[in-house]
C-alpha positions as CSV (number, residue, x, y, z in Angstrom):
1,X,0.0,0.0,0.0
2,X,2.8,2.7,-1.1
3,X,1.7,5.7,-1.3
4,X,4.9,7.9,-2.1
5,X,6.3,9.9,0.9
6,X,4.5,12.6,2.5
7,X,6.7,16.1,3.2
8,X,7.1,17.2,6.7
9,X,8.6,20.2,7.9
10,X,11.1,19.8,11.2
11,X,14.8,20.3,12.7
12,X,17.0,18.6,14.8
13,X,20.6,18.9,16.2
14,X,22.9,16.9,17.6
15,X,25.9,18.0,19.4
16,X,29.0,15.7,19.1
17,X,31.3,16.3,21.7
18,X,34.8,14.7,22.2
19,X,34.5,11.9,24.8
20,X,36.9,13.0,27.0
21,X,35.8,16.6,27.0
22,X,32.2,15.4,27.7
23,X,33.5,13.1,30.6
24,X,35.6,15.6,32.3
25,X,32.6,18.2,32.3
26,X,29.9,15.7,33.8
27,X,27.8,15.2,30.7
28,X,25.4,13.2,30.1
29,X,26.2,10.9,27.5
30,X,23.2,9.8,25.1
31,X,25.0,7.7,23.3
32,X,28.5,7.7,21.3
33,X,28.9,7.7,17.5
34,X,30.8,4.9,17.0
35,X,31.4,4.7,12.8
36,X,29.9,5.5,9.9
37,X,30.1,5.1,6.3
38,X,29.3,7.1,3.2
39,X,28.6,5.6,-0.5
40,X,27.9,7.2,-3.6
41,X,26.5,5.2,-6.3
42,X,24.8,7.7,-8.9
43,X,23.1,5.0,-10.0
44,X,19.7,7.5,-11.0
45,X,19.0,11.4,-9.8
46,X,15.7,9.6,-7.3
47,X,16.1,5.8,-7.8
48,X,18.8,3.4,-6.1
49,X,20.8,0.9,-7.9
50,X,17.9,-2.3,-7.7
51,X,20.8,-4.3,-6.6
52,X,21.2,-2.0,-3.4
53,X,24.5,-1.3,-3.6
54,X,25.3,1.6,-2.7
55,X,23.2,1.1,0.5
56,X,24.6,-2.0,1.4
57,X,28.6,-0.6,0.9
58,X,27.5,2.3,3.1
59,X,26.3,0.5,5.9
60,X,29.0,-2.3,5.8
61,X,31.4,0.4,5.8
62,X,29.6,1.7,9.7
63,X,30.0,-1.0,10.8
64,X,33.9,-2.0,9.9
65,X,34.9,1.7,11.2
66,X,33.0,1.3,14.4
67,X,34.7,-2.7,14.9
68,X,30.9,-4.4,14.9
69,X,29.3,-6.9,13.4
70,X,25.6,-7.6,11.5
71,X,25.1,-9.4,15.4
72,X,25.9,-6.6,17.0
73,X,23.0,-4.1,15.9
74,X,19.8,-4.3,18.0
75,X,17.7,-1.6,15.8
76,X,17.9,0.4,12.3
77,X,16.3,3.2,11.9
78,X,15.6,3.1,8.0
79,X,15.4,5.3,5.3
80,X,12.1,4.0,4.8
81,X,10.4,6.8,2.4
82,X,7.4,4.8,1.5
83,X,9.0,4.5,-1.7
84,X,9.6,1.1,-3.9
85,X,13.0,2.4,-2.7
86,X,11.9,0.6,0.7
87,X,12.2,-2.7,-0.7
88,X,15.7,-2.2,-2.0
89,X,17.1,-0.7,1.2
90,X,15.6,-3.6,2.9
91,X,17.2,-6.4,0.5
92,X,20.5,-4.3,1.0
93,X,19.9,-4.7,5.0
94,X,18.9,-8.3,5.1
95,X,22.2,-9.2,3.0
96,X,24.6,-7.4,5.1
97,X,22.7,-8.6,8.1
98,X,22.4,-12.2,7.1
99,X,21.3,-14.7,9.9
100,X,21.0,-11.7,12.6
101,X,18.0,-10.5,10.8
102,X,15.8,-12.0,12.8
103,X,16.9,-10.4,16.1
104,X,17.2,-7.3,14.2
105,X,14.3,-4.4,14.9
106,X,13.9,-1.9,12.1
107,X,11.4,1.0,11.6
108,X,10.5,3.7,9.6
109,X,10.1,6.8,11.7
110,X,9.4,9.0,8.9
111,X,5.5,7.7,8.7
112,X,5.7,9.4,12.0
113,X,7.5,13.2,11.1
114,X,6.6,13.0,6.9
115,X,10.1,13.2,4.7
116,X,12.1,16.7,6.5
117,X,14.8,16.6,3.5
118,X,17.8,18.8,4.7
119,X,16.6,17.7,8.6
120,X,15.7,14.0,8.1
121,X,19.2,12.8,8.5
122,X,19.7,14.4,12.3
123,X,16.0,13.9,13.2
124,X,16.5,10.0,12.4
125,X,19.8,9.7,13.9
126,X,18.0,11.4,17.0
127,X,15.2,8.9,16.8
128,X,18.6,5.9,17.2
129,X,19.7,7.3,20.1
130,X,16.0,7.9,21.8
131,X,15.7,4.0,21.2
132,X,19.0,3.4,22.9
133,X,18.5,5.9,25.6
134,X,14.6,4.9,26.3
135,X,14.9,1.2,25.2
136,X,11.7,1.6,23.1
137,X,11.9,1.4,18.9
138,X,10.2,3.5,17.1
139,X,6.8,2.1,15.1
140,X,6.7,2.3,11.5
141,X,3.1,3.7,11.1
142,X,0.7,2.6,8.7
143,X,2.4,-0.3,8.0
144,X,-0.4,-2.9,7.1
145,X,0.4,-4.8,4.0
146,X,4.2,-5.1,3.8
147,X,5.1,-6.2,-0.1
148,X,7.7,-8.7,1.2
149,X,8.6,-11.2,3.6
150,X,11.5,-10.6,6.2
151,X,12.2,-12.1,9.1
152,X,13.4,-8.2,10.7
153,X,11.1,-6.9,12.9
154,X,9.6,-4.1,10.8
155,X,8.1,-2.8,14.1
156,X,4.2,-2.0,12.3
157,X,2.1,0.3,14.2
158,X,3.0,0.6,17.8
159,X,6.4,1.1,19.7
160,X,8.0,-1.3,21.6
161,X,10.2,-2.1,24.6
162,X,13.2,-4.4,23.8
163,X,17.0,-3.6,24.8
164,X,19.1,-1.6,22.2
165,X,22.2,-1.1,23.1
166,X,23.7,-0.2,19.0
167,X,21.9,1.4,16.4
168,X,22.1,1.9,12.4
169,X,20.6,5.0,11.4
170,X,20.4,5.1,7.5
171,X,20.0,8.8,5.3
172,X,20.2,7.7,1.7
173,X,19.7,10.4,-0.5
174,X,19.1,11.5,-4.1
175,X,21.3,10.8,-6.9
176,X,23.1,7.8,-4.3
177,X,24.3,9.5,-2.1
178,X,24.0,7.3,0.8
179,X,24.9,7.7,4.7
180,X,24.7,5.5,7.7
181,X,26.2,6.2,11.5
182,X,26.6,3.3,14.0
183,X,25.5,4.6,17.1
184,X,26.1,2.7,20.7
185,X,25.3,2.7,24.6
186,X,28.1,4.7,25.9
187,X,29.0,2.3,29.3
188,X,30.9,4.4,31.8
């Protein structure tokens, strides 16, 4: 039941701060960015390679620089635009997960805010660390019909408790430009 993403209109900011800066200053500590990975594929100005790609170099790429593995992530927030796009980024997430996908929680928070553009990437990534912080993911509303089967916990409808403890917050963008951060539990 796709029907195209609906604009929304929001900002967010995050404020990175040096870990031992933060520490020495008595911070509260949300959660640290532990790696990240950028891809460009240029596959098509608003489509994504059908392969996924791009998508899938991007996240595996997170996850090398921040020293995890597929086992390691509790929840992904996806890109999830209610676009035939969605299917793609979740093939891409399935292979680089693998047999971890059915532990994995994944959601699409924009059928909560609408698509913010410019702001969706810090809003989402804002969204991962509020699921870390709260141990609660994030619904994907209006999810009633999914077009394939997965065994990741597309969380449909209503938010739920479960531990998170590392989070995969994807922004990809178009003409292939792709992002993903790794963000973790920071444990004193």
């Amino acid at each position: 039941d796709r029907d195209g993403f609906v604009m929304g209109e929001g900002a967010g900011i995050v404020v990175l701060e040096e870990l031992e800066h933060a520490k020495a200053r008595g911070a509260k500590i949300y959660a640290e960015v532990v790696g990240y990975g950028l891809s460009g594929d240029a596959y098509h100005i608003t489509a994504p390679s059908e392969d996924g790609e791009g998508a899938y170099r991007c996240m595996s790429m997170a996850l090398k620089r921040a020293g995890l593995t597929p086992d390691d992530i509790d929840y992904i927030n996806a890109h999830g635009t209610s676009t035939m796009a969605d299917t793609i980024e979740l093939g891409a997430v399935e292979r680089l997960v693998g047999e971890s996908a059915s532990k994995i929680s994944m959601s699409s928070t924009k059928s909560a805010t609408g698509h913010l553009l410019g702001a969706a990437g810090a809003i989402e990534a804002i969204f991962a660390t509020l699921a870390i912080r709260d141990n609660i993911v994030p619904p994907t509303l209006n999810l009633d019909n999914p077009d394939v089967e997965t065994k990741i916990d597309l969380v449909p409808h209503k938010a739920r408790k479960r531990q998170v403890n590392v989070a995969l917050s994807n922004s990809f963008g178009f003409g292939g430009t792709n992002a993903s951060l790794v963000l973790r539990r920071y444990e004193a």
